[in-house]
Every structure is written in structure tokens, then in C-alpha cells.
C-alpha positions as CSV (number, residue, x, y, z in Angstrom):
1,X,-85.8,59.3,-2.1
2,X,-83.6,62.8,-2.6
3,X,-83.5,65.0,-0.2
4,X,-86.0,68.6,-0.3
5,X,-84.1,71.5,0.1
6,X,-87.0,73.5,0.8
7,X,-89.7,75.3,-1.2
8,X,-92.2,72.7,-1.8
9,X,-91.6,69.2,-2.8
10,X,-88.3,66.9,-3.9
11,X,-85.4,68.8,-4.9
12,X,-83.8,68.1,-8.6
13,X,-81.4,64.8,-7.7
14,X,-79.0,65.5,-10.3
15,X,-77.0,68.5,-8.2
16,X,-76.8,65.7,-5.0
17,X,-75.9,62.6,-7.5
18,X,-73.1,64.2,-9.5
19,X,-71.6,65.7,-5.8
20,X,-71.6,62.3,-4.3
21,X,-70.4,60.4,-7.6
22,X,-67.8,63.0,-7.9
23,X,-66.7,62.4,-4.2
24,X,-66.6,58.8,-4.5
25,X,-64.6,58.8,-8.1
26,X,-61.8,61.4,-7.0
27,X,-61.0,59.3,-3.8
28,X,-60.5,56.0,-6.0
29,X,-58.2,57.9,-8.6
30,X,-56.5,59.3,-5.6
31,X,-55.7,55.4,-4.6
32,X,-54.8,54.4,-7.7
33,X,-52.6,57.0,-7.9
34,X,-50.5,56.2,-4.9
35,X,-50.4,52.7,-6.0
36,X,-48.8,53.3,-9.1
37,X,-46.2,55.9,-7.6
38,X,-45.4,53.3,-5.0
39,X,-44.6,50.1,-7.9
40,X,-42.5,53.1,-9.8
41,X,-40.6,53.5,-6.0
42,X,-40.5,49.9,-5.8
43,X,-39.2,48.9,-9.5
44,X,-36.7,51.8,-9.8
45,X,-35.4,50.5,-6.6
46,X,-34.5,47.2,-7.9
47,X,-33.1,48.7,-11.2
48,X,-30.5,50.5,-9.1
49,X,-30.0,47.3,-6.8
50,X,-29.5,45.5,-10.2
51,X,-26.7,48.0,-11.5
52,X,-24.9,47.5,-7.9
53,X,-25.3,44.2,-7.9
54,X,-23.6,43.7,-11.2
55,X,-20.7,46.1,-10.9
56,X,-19.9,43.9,-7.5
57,X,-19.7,40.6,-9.2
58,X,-18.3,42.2,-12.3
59,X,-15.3,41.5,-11.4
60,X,-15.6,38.7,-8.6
61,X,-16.4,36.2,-10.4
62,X,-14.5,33.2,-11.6
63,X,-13.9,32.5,-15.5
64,X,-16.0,29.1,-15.4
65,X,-19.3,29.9,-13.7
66,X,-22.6,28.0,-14.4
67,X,-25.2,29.2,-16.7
68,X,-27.9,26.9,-15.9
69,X,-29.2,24.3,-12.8
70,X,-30.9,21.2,-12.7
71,X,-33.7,20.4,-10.5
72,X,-31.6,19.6,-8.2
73,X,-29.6,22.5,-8.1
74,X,-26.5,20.9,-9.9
75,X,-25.2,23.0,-12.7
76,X,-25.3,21.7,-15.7
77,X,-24.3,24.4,-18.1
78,X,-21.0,26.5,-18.0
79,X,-19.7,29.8,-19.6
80,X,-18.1,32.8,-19.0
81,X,-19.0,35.5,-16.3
82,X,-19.6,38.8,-18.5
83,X,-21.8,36.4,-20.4
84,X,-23.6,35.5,-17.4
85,X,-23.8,39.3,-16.1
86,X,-24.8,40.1,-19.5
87,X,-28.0,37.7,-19.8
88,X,-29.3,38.7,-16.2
89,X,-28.6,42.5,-17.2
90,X,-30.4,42.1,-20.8
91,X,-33.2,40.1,-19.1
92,X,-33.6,42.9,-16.2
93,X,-33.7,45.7,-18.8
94,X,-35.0,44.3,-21.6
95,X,-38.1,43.4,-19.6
96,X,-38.2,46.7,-18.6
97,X,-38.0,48.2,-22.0
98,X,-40.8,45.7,-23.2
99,X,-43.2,46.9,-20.1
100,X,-42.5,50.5,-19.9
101,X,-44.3,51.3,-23.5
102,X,-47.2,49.0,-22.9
103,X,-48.0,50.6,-19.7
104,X,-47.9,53.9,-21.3
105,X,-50.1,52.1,-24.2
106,X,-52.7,51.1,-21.3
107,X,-53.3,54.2,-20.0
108,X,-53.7,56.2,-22.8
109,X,-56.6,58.3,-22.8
110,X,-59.0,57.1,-25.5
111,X,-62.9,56.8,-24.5
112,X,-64.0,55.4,-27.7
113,X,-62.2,51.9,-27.3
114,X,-63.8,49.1,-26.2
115,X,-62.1,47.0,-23.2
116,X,-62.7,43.6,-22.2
117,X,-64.5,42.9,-19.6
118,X,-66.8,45.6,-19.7
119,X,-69.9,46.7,-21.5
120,X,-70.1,48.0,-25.1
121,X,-71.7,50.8,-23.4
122,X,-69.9,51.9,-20.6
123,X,-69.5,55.1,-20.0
124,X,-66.0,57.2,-20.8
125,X,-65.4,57.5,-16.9
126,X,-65.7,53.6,-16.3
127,X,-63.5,53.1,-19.2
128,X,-60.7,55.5,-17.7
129,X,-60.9,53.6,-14.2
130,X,-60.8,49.9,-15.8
131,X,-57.9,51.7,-18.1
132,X,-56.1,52.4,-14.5
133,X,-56.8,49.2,-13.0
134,X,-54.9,47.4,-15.6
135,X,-52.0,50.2,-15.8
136,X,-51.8,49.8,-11.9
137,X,-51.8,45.8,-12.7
138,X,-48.8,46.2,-15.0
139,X,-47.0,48.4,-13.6
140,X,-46.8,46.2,-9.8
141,X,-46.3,43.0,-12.3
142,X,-43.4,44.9,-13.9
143,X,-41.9,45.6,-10.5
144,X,-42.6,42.1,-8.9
145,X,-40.4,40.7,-12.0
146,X,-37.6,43.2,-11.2
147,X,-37.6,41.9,-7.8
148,X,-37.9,38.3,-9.0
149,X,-34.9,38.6,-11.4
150,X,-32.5,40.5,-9.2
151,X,-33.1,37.8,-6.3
152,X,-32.8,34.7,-8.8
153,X,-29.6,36.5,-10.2
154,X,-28.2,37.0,-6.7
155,X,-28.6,32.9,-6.1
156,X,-26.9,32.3,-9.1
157,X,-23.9,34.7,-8.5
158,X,-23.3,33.5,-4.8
159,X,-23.4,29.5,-5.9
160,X,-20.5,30.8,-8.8
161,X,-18.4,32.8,-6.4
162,X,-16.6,30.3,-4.8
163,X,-16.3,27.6,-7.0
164,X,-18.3,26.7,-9.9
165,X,-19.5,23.5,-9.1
166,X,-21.6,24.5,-6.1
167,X,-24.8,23.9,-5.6
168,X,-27.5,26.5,-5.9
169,X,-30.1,27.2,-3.0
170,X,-32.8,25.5,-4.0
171,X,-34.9,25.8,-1.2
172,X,-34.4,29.7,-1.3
173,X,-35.1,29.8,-5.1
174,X,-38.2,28.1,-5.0
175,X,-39.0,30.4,-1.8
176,X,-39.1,33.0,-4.1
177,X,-40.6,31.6,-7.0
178,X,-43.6,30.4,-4.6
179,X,-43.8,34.0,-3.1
180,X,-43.8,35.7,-6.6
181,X,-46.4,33.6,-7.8
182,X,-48.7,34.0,-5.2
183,X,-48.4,38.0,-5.4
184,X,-49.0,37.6,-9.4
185,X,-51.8,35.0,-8.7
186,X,-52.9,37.6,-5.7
187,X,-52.6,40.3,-8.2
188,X,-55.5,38.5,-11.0
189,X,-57.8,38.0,-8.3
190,X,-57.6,41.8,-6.8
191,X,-58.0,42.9,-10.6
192,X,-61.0,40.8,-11.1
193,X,-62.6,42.0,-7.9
194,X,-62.2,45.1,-8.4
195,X,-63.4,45.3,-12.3
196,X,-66.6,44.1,-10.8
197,X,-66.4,47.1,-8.7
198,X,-66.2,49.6,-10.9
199,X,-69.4,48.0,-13.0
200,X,-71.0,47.5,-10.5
201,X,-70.1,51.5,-9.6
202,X,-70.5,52.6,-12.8
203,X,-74.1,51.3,-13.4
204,X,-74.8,53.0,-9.9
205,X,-74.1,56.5,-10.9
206,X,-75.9,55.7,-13.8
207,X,-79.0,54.9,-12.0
208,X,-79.0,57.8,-9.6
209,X,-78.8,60.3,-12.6
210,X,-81.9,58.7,-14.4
């Protein structure tokens, strides 16, 4: 039941709705926003890392390192260190150049496209908040990988440094793997929640303006 403001009977329910949807909307594009501004903090952070890191082992490293570890952590492939700079640097960036577009893709403003997920009749401000979500999605994915790649590179430069039969940390690499997985895996669930969230919202507002 609406609230009367006076003057005889129920007031119209549309002024009270759109005030309370509008509310509730603003603060979870407020959120989102802070989200995404924190994974751009948190990726550029580990592109500058990445640069440092490189220009310190540029030149520190000997002219046989391994390329590639068994299960075991034993080396088993060998080659040159620019080459092995080179392939952590061209992974780094190249995911980065791969990512960046498609985020920008994502949240493009377009109210006629359909998204999976949601109803062929959702309306255009669902749309834009599912359009978020997933931006939001990519862009903490794009900085988890960052992070991942500049901490597997790290292991890999400190078991060349010395001598290029030493072992790799094994128990520190799959550490991290374990603890980037989780976050990704983390990440899906959150998303899915919240999609169901913002249906669930989206058919609310809908109801209170019939």
C-alpha cells in the first residue's frame, strides 16, 4: 500500500517508486564504480612492478637460464635470458592488450542488445547494470592475471639467477596458482549471485511502477 499524502485517498505511487528505485540504482552504480577504479589501481600496479622487475633481471641473469619446469620443478627446457624476459613481457602486455578492448567492448552503451542471462525483455537500465557486472568481472580478472604472471615470472627469474639448474619453488608456485584460482572461481560465483540480483531487482521496480 503507497503512502497518502493528504487530500483524500492513496497518493499516485509512481512519484514514491521512481524516488526509491532511483535511490537504490545510484548507490549500486556508485559500487561498481569503486570496484572498477580499484582493479585499474590494482592492474596498473602490477604493470609498473612488471617493468621494474624486468629492467632488474635484464641484466642479472645468466646466458643459460630455463625456459620451462617439470612437475617437479626440474628444468627441462633452456635458452637465452632476453628471450626469457621477452616471453614474460609479451605475455604480461599482450594479455593486457587482448583485455583492454574487450572491456571497453562490454561496457559499451547499447540498450538494444540482448545479454545472456537475462530476459529478452529486460529493461535498458537492467541491461546497463548486467553490462557493468561483467565489465567489473573483466576488468578484476584482467588484474588477477597481472598479478599471477608477474609472481610466476618472479619464481622463474630467482631459480635462473644463481645457476640454471636450480630448482623452482614448487610449493610457492602452486601457492599461487591455488590462490588465483580460487579468486577467479570466487569471482564466477559473485557474478552469478549477483545477476540474480539485479533480475530479481529489475522485475521489482517493474512491479512497483505497474
Amino acid at each position: 500500500k503507497f503512502p497518502d499524502v493528504g487530500g483524500g485517498g492513496a497518493a499516485d505511487p509512481r512519484p514514491w517508486a521512481l524516488n526509491h528505485i532511483e535511490t537504490d540504482w545510484s548507490y549500486r552504480k556508485a559500487m561498481m564504480a569503486i570496484a572498477q577504479e580499484v582493479a585499474i589501481g590494482i592492474d596498473v600496479l602490477a604493470l609498473i612492478l612488471s617493468v621494474i622487475q624486468y629492467a632488474i633481471y635484464i641484466g642479472n641473469l645468466p646466458d643459460r637460464v630455463p625456459y620451462h619446469f617439470d612437475g617437479s620443478g626440474n628444468p627441462d627446457q633452456y635458452g637465452g635470458p632476453t628471450g626469457l624476459i621477452a616471453m614474460y613481457a609479451a605475455l604480461q602486455f599482450g594479455l593486457q592488450a587482448f583485455m583492454v578492448p574487450l572491456i571497453f567492448v562490454v561496457g559499451k552503451e547499447d540498450d538494444s542488445c540482448s545479454i545472456n542471462g537475462l530476459p529478452a525483455d529486460a529493461t535498458p537500465r537492467v541491461k546497463r547494470e548486467a553490462r557493468r557486472l561483467a565489465q567489473s568481472m573483466l576488468m578484476w580478472t584482467n588484474a588477477l592475471d597481472a598479478w599471477f604472471i608477474l609472481a610466476i615470472a618472479q619464481l622463474n627469474f630467482m631459480a635462473a639467477k644463481d645457476t640454471p639448474d636450480q630448482k623452482m619453488q614448487m610449493d610457492t608456485f602452486w601457492t599461487i596458482f591455488g590462490l588465483f584460482t580460487a579468486a577467479i572461481l570466487g569471482g564466477v560465483v559473485f557474478v552469478i549471485a549477483r545477476m540474480r540480483e539485479i533480475r530479481a531487482a529489475g522485475a521489482r521496480d517493474e512491479n512497483r511502477l505497474l
